[in-house]
DRENRO-189801 format. One record per residue: residue in three letters; x, y, z of N, C-alpha, C in turn. Coordinates in steps of 0.2 Angstrom, whole numbers, padded with zeros to 4 digits, always signed. Example, Ala and Ser with C-alpha at 12.3 -4.5 7.8 and 13.67 -1.06 7.14 Angstrom:
ALA+0066-0028+0039+0062-0022+0039+0066-0016+0039/SER+0064-0011+0035+0068-0005+0036+0064+0000+0039/
//
This chain:
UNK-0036-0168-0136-0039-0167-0143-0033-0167-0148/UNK-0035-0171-0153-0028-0173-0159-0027-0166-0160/UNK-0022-0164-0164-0022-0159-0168-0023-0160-0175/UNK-0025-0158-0180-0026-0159-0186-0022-0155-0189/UNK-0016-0157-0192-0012-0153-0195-0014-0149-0202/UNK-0014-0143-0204-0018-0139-0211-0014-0140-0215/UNK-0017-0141-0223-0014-0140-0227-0014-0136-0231/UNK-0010-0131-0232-0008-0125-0236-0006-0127-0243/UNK-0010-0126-0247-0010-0124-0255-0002-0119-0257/UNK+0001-0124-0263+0006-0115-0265+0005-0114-0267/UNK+0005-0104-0266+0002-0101-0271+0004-0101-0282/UNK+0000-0098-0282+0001-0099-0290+0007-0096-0294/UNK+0007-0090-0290+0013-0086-0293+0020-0090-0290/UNK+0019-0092-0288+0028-0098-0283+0027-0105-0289/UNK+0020-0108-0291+0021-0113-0296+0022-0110-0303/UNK+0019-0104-0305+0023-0103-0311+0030-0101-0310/UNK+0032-0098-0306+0041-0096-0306+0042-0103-0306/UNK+0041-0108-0301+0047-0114-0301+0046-0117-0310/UNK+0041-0116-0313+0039-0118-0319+0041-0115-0324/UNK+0043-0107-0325+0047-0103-0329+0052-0103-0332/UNK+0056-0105-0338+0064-0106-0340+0069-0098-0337/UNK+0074-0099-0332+0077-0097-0327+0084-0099-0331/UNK+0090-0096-0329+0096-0098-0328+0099-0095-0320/UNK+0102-0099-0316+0101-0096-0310+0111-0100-0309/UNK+0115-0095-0307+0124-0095-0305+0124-0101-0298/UNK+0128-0106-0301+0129-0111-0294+0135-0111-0293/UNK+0138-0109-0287+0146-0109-0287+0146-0117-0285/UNK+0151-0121-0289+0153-0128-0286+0162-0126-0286/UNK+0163-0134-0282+0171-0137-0279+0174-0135-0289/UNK+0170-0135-0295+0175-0133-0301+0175-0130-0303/UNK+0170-0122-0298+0170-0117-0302+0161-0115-0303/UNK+0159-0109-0307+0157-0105-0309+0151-0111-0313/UNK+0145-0112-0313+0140-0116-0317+0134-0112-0319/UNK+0132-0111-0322+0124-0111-0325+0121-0116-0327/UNK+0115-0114-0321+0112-0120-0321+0105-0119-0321/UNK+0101-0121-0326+0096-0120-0329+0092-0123-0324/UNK+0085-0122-0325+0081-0124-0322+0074-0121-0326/UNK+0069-0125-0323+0062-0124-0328+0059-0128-0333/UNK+0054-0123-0335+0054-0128-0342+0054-0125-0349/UNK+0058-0128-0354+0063-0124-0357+0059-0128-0364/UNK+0053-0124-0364+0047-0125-0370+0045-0120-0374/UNK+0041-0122-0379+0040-0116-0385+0034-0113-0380/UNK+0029-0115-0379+0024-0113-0375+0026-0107-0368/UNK+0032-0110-0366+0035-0108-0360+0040-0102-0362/UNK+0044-0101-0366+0048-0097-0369+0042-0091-0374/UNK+0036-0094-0375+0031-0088-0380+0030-0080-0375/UNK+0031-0083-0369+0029-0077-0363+0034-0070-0365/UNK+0030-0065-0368+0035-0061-0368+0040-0059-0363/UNK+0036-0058-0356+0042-0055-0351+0048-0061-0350/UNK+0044-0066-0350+0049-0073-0349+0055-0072-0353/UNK+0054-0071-0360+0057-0071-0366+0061-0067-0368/UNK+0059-0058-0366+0065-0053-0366+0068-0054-0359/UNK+0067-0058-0355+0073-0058-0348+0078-0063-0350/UNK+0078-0069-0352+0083-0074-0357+0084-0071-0359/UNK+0084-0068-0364+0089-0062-0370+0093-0060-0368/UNK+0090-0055-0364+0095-0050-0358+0102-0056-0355/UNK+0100-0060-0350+0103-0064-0348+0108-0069-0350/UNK+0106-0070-0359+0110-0074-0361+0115-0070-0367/UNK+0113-0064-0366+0116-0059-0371+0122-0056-0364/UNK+0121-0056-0360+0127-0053-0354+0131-0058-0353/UNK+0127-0066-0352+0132-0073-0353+0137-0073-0359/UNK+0135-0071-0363+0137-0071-0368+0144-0067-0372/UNK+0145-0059-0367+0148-0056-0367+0154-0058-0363/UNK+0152-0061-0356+0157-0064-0352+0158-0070-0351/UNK+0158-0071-0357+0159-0079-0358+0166-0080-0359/UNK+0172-0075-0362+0176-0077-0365+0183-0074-0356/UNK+0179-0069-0353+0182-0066-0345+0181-0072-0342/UNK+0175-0074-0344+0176-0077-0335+0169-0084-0336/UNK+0175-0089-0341+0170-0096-0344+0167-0099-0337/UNK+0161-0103-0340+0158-0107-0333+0153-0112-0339/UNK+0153-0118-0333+0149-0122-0335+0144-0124-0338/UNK+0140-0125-0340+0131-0126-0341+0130-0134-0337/UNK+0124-0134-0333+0119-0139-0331+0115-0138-0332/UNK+0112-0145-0337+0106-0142-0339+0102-0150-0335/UNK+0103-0153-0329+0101-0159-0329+0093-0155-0323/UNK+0092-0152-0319+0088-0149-0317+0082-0147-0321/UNK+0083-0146-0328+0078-0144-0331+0073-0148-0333/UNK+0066-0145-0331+0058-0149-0328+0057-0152-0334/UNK+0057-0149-0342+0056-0150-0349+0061-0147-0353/UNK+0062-0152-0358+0066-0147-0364+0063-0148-0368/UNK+0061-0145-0376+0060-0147-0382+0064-0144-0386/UNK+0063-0145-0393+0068-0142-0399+0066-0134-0399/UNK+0063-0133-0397+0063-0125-0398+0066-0122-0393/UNK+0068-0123-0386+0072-0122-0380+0080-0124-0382/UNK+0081-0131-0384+0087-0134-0387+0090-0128-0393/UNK+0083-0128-0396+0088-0123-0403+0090-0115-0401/UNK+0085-0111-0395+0089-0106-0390+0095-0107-0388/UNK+0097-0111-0386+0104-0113-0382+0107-0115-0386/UNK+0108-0120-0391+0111-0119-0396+0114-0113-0400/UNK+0110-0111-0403+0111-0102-0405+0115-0100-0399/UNK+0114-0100-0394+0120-0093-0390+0124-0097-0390/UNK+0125-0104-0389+0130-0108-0388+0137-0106-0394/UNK+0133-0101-0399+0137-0104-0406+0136-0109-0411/UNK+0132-0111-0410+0132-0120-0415+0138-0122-0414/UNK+0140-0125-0408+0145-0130-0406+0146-0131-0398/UNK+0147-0135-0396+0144-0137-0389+0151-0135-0384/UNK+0148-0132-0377+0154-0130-0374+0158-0132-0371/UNK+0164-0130-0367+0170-0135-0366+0167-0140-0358/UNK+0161-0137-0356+0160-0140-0349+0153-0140-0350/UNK+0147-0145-0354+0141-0143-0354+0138-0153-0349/UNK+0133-0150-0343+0132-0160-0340+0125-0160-0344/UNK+0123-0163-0346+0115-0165-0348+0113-0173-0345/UNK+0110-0174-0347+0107-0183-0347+0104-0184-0353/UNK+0104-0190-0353+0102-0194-0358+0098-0192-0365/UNK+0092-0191-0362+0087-0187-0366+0087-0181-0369/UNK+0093-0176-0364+0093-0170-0367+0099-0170-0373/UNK+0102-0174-0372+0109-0175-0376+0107-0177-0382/UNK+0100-0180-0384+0098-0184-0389+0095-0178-0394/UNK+0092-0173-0391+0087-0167-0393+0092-0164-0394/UNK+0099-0163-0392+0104-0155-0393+0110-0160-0398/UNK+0109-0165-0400+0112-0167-0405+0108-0168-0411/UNK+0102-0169-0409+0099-0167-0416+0098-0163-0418/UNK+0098-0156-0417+0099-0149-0416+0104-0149-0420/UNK+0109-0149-0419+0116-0149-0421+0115-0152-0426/UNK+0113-0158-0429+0115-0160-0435+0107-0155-0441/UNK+0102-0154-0439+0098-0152-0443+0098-0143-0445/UNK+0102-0142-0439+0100-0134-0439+0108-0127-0442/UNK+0112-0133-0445+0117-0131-0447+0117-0126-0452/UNK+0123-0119-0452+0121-0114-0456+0122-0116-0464/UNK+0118-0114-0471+0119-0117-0475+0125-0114-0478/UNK+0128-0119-0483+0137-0118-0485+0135-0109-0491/UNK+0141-0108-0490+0140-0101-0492+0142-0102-0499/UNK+0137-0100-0505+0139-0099-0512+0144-0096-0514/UNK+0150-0100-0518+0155-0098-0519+0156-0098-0528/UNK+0157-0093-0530+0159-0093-0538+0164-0097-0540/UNK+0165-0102-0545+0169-0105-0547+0172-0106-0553/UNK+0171-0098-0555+0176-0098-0561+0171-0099-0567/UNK+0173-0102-0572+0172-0102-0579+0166-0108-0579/UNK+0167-0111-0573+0163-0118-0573+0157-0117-0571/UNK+0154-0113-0566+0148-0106-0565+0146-0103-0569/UNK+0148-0099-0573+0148-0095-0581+0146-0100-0584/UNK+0148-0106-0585+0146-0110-0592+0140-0113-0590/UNK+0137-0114-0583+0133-0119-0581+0128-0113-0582/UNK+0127-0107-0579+0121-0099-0578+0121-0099-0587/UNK+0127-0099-0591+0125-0102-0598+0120-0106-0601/UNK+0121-0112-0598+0118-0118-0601+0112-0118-0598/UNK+0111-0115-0592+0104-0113-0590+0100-0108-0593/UNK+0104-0103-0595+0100-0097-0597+0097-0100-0607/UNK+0102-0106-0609+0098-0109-0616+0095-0112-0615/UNK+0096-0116-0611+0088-0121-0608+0080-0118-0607/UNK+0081-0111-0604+0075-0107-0603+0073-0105-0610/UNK+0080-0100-0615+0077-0098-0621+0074-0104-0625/UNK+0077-0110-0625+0074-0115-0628+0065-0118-0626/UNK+0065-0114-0620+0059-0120-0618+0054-0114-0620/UNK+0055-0107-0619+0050-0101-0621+0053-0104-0629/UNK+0056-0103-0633+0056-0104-0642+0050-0110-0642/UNK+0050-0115-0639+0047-0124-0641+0041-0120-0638/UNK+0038-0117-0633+0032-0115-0630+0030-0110-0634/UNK+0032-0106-0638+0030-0100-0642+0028-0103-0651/UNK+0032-0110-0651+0031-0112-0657+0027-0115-0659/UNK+0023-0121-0652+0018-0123-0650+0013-0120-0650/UNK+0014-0113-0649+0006-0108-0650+0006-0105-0656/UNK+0012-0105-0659+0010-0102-0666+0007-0108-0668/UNK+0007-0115-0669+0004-0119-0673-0001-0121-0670/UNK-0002-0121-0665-0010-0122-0661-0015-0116-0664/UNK-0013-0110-0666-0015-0104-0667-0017-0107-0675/UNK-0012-0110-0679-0014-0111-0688-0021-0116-0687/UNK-0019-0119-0683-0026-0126-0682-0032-0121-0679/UNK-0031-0118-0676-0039-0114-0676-0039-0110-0679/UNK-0036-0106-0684-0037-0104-0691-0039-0108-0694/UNK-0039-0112-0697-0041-0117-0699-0048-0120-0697/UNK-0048-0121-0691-0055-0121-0688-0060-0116-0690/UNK-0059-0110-0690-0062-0107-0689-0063-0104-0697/UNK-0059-0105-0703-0062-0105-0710-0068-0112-0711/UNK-0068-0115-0709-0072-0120-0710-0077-0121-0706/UNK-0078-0116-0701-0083-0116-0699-0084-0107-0693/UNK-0083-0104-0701-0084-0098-0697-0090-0095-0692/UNK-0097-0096-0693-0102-0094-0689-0099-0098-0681/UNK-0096-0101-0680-0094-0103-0673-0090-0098-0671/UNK-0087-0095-0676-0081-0092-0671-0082-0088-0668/UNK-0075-0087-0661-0077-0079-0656-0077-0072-0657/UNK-0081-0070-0661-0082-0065-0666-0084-0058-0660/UNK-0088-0059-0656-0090-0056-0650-0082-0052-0646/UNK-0078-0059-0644-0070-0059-0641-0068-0053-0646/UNK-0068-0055-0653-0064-0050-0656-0067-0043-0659/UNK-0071-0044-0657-0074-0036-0656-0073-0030-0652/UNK-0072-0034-0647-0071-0031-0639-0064-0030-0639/UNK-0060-0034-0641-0052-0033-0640-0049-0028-0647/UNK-0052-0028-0652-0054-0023-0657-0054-0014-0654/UNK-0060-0014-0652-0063-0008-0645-0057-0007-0643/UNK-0054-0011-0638-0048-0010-0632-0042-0009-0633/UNK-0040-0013-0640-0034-0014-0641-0034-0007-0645/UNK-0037-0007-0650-0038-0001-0657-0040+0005-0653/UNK-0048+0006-0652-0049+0011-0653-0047+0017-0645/UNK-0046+0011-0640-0044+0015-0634-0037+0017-0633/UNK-0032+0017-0637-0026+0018-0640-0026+0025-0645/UNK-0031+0025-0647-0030+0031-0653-0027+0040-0648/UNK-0030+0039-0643-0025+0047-0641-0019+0044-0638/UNK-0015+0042-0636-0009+0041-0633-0005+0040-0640/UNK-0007+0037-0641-0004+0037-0649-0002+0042-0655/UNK-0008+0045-0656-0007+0053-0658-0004+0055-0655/UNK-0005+0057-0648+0000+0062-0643+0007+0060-0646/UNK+0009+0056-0643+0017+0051-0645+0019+0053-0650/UNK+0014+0051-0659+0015+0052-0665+0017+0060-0664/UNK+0012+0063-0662+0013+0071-0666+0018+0073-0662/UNK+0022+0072-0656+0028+0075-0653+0033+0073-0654/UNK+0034+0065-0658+0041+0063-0662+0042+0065-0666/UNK+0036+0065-0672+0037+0071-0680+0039+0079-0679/UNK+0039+0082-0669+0040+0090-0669+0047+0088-0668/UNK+0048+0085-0664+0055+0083-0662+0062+0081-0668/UNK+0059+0076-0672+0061+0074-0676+0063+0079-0683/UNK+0058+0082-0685+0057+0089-0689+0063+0094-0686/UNK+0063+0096-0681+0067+0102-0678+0073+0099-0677/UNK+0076+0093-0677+0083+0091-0678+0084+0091-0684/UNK+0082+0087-0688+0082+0089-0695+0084+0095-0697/UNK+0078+0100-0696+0080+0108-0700+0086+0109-0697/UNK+0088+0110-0691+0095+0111-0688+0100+0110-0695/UNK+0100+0104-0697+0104+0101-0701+0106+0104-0708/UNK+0101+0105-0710+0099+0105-0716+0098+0114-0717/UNK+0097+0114-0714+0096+0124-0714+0105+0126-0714/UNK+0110+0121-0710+0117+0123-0713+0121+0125-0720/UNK+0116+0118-0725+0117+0118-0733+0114+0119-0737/UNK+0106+0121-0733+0102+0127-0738+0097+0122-0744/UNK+0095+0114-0741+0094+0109-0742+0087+0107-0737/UNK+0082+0114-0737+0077+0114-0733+0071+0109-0739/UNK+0072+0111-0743+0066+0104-0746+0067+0099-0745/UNK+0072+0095-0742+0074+0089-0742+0070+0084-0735/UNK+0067+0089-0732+0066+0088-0726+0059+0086-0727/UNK+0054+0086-0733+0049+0083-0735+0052+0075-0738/UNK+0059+0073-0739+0061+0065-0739+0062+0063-0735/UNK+0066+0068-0732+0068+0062-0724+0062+0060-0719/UNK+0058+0066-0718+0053+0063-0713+0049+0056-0717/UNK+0048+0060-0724+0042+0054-0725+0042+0047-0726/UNK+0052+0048-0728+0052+0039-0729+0053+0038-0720/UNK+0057+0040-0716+0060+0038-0710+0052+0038-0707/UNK+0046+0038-0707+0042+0040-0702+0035+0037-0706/UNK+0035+0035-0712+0032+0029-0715+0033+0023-0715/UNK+0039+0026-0716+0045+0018-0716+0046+0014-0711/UNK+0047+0017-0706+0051+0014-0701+0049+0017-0694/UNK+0048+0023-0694+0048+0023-0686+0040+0025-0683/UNK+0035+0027-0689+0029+0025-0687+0027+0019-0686/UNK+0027+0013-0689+0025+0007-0689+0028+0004-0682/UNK+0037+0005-0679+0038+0003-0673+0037+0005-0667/UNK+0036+0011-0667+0034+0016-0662+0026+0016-0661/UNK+0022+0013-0664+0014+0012-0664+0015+0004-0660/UNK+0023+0000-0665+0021-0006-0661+0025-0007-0652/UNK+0028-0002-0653+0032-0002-0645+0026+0001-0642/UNK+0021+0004-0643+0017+0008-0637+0011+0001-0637/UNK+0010-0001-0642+0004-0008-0641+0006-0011-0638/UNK+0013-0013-0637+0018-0020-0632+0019-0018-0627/UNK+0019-0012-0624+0017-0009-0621+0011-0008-0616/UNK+0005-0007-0618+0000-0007-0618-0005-0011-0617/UNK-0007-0015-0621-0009-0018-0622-0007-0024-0624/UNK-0001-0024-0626+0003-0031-0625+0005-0035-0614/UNK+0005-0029-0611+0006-0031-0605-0003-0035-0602/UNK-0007-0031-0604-0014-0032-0601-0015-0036-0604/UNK-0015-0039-0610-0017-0048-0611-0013-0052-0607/UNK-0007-0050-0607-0004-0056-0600-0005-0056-0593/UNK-0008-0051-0590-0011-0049-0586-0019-0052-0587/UNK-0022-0052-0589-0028-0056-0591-0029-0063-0589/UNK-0025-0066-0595-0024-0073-0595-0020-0073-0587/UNK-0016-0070-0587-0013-0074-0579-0017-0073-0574/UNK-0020-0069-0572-0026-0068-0568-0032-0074-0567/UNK-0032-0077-0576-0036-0084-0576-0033-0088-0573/UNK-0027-0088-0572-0022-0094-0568-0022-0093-0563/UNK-0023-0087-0561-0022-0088-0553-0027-0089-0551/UNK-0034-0087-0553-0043-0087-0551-0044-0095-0553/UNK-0039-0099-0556-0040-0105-0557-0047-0107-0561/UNK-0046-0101-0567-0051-0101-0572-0049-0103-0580/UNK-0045-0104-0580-0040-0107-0586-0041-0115-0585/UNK-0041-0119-0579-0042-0125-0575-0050-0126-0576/UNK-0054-0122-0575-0060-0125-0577-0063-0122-0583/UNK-0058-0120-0588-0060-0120-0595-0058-0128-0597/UNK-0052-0129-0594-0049-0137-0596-0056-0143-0593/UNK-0058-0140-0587-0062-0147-0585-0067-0145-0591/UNK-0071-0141-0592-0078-0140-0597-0075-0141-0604/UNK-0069-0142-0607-0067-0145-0613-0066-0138-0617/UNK-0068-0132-0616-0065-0126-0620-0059-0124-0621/UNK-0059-0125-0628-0051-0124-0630-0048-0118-0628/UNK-0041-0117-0624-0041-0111-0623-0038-0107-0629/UNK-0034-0110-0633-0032-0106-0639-0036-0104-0645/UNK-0043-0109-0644-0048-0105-0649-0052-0098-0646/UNK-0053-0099-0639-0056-0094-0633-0052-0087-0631/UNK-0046-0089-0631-0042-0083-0629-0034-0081-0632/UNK-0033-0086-0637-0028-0081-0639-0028-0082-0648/UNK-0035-0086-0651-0036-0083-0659-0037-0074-0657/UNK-0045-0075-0654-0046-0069-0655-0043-0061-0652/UNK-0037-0061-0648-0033-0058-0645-0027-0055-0651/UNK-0023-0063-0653-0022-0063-0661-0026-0059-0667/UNK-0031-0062-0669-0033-0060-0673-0033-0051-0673/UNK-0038-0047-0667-0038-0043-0666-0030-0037-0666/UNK-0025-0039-0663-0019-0036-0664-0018-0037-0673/UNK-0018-0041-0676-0016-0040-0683-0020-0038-0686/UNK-0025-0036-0684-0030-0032-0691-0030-0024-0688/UNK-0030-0020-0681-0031-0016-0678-0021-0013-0679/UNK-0016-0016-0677-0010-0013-0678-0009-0009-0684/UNK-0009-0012-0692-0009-0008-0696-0014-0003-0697/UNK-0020-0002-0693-0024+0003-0694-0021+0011-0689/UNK-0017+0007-0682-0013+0010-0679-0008+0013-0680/UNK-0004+0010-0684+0002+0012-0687-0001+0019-0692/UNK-0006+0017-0697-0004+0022-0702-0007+0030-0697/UNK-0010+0027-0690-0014+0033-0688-0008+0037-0685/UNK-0002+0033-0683+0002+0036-0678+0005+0042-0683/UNK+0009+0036-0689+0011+0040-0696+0008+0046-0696/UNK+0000+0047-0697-0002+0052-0701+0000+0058-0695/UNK-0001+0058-0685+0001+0061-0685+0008+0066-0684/UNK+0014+0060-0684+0019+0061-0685+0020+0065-0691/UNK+0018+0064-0697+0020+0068-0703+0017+0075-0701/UNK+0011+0076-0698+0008+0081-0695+0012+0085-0691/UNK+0013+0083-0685+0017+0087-0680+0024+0089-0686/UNK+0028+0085-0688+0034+0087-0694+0031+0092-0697/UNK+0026+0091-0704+0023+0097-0705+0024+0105-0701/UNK+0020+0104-0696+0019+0110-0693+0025+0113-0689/UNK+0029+0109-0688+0038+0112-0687+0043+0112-0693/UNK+0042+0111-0697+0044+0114-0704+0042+0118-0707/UNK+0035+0120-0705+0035+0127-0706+0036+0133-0703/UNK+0036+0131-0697+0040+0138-0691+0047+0138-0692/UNK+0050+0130-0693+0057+0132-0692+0061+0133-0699/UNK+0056+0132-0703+0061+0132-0711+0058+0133-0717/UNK+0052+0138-0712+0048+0139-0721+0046+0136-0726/UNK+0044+0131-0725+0041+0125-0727+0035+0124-0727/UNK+0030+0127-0732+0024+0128-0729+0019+0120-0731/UNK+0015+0122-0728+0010+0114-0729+0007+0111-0732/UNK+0007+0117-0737+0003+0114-0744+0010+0110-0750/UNK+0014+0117-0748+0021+0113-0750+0022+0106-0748/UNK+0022+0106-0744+0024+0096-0739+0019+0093-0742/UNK+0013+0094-0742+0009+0088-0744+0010+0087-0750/UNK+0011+0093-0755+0009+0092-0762+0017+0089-0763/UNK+0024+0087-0760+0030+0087-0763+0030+0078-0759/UNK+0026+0079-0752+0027+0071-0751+0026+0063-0756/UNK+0019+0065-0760+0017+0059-0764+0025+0057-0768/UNK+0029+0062-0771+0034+0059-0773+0039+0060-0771/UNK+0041+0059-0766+0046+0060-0761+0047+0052-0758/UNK+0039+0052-0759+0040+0043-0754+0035+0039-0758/UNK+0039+0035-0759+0035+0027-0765+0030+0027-0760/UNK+0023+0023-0763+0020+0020-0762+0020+0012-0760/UNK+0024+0010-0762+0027+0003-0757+0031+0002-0751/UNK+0033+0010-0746+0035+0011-0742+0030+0009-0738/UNK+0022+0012-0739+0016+0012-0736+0011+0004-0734/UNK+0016+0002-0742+0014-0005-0740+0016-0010-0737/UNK+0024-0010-0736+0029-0012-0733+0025-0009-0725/UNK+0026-0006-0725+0023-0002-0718+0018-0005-0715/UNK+0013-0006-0718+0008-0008-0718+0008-0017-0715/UNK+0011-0020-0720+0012-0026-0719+0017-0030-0713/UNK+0022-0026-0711+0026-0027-0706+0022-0026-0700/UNK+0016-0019-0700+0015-0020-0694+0008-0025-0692/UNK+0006-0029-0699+0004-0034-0695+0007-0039-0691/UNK+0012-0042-0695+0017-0045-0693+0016-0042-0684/UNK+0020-0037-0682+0021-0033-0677+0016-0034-0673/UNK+0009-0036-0675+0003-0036-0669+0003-0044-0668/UNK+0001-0046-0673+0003-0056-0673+0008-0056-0668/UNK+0014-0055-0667+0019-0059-0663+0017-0055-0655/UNK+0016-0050-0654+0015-0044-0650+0010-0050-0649/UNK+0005-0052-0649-0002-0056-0647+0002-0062-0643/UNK+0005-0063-0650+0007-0073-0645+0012-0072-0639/UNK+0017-0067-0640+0021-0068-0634+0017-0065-0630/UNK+0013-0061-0628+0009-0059-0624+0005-0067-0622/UNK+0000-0068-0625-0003-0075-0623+0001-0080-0620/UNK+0006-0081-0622+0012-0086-0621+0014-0086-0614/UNK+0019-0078-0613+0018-0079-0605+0013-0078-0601/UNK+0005-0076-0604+0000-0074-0599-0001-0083-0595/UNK-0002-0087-0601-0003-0095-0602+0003-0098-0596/UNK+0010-0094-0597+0015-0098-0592+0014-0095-0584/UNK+0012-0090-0583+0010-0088-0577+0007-0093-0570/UNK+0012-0094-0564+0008-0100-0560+0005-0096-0557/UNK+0001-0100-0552-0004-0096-0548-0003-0092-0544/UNK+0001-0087-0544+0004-0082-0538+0004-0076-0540/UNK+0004-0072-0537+0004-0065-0537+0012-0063-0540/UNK+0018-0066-0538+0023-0063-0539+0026-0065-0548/UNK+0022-0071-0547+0025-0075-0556+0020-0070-0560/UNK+0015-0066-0557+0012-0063-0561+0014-0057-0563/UNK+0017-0054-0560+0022-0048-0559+0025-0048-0566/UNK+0030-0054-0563+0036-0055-0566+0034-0058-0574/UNK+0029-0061-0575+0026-0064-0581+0024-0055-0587/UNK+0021-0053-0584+0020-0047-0586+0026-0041-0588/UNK+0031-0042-0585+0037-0038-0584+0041-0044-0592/UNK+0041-0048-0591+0045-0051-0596+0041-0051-0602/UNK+0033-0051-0603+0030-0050-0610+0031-0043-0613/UNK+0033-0038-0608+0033-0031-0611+0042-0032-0615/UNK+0044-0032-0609+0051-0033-0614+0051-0036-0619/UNK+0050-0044-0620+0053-0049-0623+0048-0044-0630/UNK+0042-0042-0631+0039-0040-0637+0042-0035-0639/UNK+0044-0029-0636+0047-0023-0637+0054-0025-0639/UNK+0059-0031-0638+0065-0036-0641+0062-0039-0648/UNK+0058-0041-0645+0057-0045-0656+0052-0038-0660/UNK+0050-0035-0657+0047-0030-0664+0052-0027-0665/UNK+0059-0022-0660+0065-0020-0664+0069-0025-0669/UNK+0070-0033-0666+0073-0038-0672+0070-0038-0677/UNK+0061-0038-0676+0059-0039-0682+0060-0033-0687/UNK+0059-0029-0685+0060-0023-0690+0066-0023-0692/UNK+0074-0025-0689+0079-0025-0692+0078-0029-0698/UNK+0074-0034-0697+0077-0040-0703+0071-0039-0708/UNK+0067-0036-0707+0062-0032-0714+0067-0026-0715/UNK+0070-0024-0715+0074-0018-0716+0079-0019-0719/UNK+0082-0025-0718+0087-0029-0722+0085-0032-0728/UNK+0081-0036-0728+0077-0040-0733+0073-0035-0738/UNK+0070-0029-0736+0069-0023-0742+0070-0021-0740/UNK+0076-0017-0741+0082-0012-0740+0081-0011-0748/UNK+0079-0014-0753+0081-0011-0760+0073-0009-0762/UNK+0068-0010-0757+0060-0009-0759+0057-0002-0757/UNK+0057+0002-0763+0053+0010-0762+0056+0015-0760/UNK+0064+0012-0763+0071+0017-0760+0073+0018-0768/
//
């Protein structure tokens, strides 16, 4: 009776090892070789166990590479692709070794390796000619915000214009609401800030003036310094602040919710829609702002000139009317419209430049506080220059 010879199956755990990327020590007649084996794929290499054993292995190759060099054979291996090649390259060093055999195909994949995966050149300063270029770059940006800011100031007169000749259409609703937010939810921070600059500033003062015995004089310095000038700025840094960051937070949000984008498909203007009445609202609410921060600036002052230097209240009020012109107040008054107008646009400007992402959002919002908090100091210097001889 024949015999029937069986055939045995190999097991599975034996075809995954022979399938496994491996480096396995072959002594030959030249010496010391590594000699790969397996298959040396992304698939194949994802196995964690698989993956911290090559580490291991070619991190101790790696150390005695320089004791005790030996070959690479990589012609055994079942599979290569570019994520097994880019492995071996990396411990190789990115440059190939003095004894490496491959064949044909693999030498195609480890030299395209080599030419795509090179480290990039290292940033080097080059003197005056870097300087001048971070220069010429840094005008280029201020120029493209001035052309973009001046673009929306006069986008802004044409819908003024629109909107006198056909007032019953306008966003009268927008400006009521931003009126509310901007104006009236500002009024205690404002106070608070006003009446602890006026104690602060009063109590340096007397210091001074209590030396030469020039204690009424402290009803001119506060009233022109603090009608004049530092309520009107200090009302406009806390709105640039405040309210100036959250309308560019607004609008940018539009941008990223890709709601600015379907204002432009349905035809709504967005600088009649969201930055007149944003605009409009900061100019008519700042000056109301200002004189409130003023009044309690002069207030906190007050009541620290009379603890610190006997100056009592009724004194201060009845000696301020002539102490301080009436065109200080108007002056005051008038700049800090000014100071809500431009606090509006450059806020609108960068909410408007904002791209769809989270980080340009950040950063949009970061640059509209500074950049407003920069022009409302300018601009007060240069009102301060140009009536320097008005209510003085």
């Amino acid at each position: 009776m024949p015999v029937i010879p069986s055939i045995h199956s190999t097991p599975p755990q034996n075809i995954a090892h022979a399938m496994s990327p491996r480096i396995e020590k072959c002594e030959t007649p030249a010496g010391v070789t590594q000699q790969l084996r397996g298959r040396w794929t992304a698939a194949d290499l994802a196995v964690p166990v698989i993956w911290a054993g090559l580490v291991r292995q070619l991190s101790e190759l790696k150390l005695n590479r320089e004791s005790h060099p030996a070959g690479w054979d990589l012609r055994q291996i079942e599979r290569l692709d570019h994520v097994g090649a880019q492995v071996l390259w990396t411990h190789w060093g990115r440059q190939w070794p003095v004894d490496v055999q491959v064949d044909e195909g693999q030498q195609r994949i480890l030299e395209r390796i080599a030419r795509f995966s090179g480290l990039p050149p290292a940033r080097t300063e080059s003197g005056w000619r870097t300087r001048f270029e971070n220069f010429g770059g840094w005008l280029l940006r201020g120029a493209d915000h001035a052309l973009g800011l001046t673009r929306l100031m006069g986008q802004l007169l044409l819908d003024l214009l629109r909107l006198m000749r056909r007032p019953q259409d306008g966003p009268w609703r927008d400006v009521s609401g931003h009126l509310f937010r901007i104006g009236a939810t500002a009024l205690p921070i404002t106070a608070l800030v006003g009446f602890l600059i006026g104690v602060v500033l009063a109590y340096l003062i007397s210091r001074q003036l209590q030396q030469f015995g020039a204690d009424a004089f402290v009803v001119n310095i506060l009233g022109v310094s603090l009608i004049r000038e530092l309520g009107p700025m200090l009302a406009a840094i806390l709105i640039a602040g405040r309210s100036g960051s959250s309308i560019t937070a607004q609008i940018g949000v539009m941008r990223v919710t890709e709601e600015l984008d379907a204002m432009r498909v349905l035809g709504i203007a967005r600088g009649f829609r969201l930055v007149l009445p944003r605009a409009l609202a900061l100019a008519l609410v700042m000056p109301l702002i200002s004189i409130w921060t003023t009044a309690w600036s002069l207030l906190g002052g007050m009541l620290t000139a009379d603890l610190s230097m006997n100056v009592s209240l009724v004194f201060f009020a009845n000696a301020l009317p002539g102490a301080v012109d009436v065109r200080n107040l108007v002056l005051a008054t008038a700049k800090s419209a000014v100071f809500g107008l431009l606090i509006a646009l450059i806020a609108c400007h960068y909410g408007l430049r904002v791209k769809p992402n989270t980080e340009s959002l950040g950063q949009g919002t970061t640059a509209s506080v500074v950049t407003s908090i920069t022009i409302v100091i300018l601009v007060d210097a240069l009102f301060a220059v140009l009536f320097r001889n008005v209510g003085i």
